[in-house]
C-alpha positions as a printed Julia matrix, in Angstrom:
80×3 Matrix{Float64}:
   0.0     0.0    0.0
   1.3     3.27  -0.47
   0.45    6.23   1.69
   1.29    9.88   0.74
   2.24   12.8    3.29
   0.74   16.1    3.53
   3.66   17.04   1.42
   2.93   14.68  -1.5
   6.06   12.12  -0.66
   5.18    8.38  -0.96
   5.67    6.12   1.71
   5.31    2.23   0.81
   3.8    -0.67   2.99
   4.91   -3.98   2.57
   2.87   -7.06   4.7
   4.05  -10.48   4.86
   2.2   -12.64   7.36
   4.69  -15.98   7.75
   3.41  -18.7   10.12
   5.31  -17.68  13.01
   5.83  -13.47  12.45
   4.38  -10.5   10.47
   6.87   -8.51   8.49
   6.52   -5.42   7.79
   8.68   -3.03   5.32
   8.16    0.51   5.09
   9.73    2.47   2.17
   9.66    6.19   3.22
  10.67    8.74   0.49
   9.52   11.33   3.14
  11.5    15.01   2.83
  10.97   15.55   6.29
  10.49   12.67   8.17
  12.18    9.48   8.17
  13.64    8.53   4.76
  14.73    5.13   3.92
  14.0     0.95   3.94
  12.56    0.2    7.28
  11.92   -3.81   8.12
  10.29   -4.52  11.19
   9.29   -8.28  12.53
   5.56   -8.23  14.23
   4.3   -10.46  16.19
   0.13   -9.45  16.02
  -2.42   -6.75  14.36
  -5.03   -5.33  15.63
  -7.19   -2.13  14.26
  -8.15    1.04  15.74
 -10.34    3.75  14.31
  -8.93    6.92  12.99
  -9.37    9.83  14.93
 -11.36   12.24  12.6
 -13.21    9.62  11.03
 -14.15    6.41  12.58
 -15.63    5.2    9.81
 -11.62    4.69   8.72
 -10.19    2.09  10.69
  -6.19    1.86  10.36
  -4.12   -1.66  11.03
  -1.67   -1.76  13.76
   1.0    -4.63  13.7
   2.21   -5.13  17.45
   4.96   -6.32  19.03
   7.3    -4.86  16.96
  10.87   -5.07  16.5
  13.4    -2.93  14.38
  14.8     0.42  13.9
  12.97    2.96  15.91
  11.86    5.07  12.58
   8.15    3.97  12.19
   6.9     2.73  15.98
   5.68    3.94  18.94
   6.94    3.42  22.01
   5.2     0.14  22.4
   6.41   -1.35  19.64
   3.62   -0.92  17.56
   3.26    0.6   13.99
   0.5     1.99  12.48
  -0.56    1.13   8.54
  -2.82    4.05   7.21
């Protein structure tokens, strides 16, 4: 899937679910955020509704491990 930023800069999402992990690559072309391959190995999703419209509901892989570029603090990252 890609996503684009307010700015108009692509960032790609990449899901593989395996039997034992999700992975999860993010290719940011971002100007001001986080530019680069990111690969992250999940361990769950779950979904949460977006803020200004609930009717949007985004997927969350959790238990997340990888560079720090595209999760929270919990180890979770958020697919638009």
């Amino acid at each position: 899937m890609v996503n684009f930023t307010v700015e108009g800069d692509p960032v790609t999402y990449t899901v593989a679910v395996m039997p034992t992990s999700i992975q999860v690559s993010v290719q940011s072309q971002d100007r001001y955020g986080p530019p680069g391959l990111f690969n992250y190995n999940c361990t769950g999703f779950t979904q949460t509704p977006a803020l200004n419209d609930p009717r949007h509901v985004y997927l969350v892989a959790t238990g997340c491990q990888g560079p720090q570029g595209f999760l929270d603090d919990n180890g979770r990252l958020t697919i638009p």
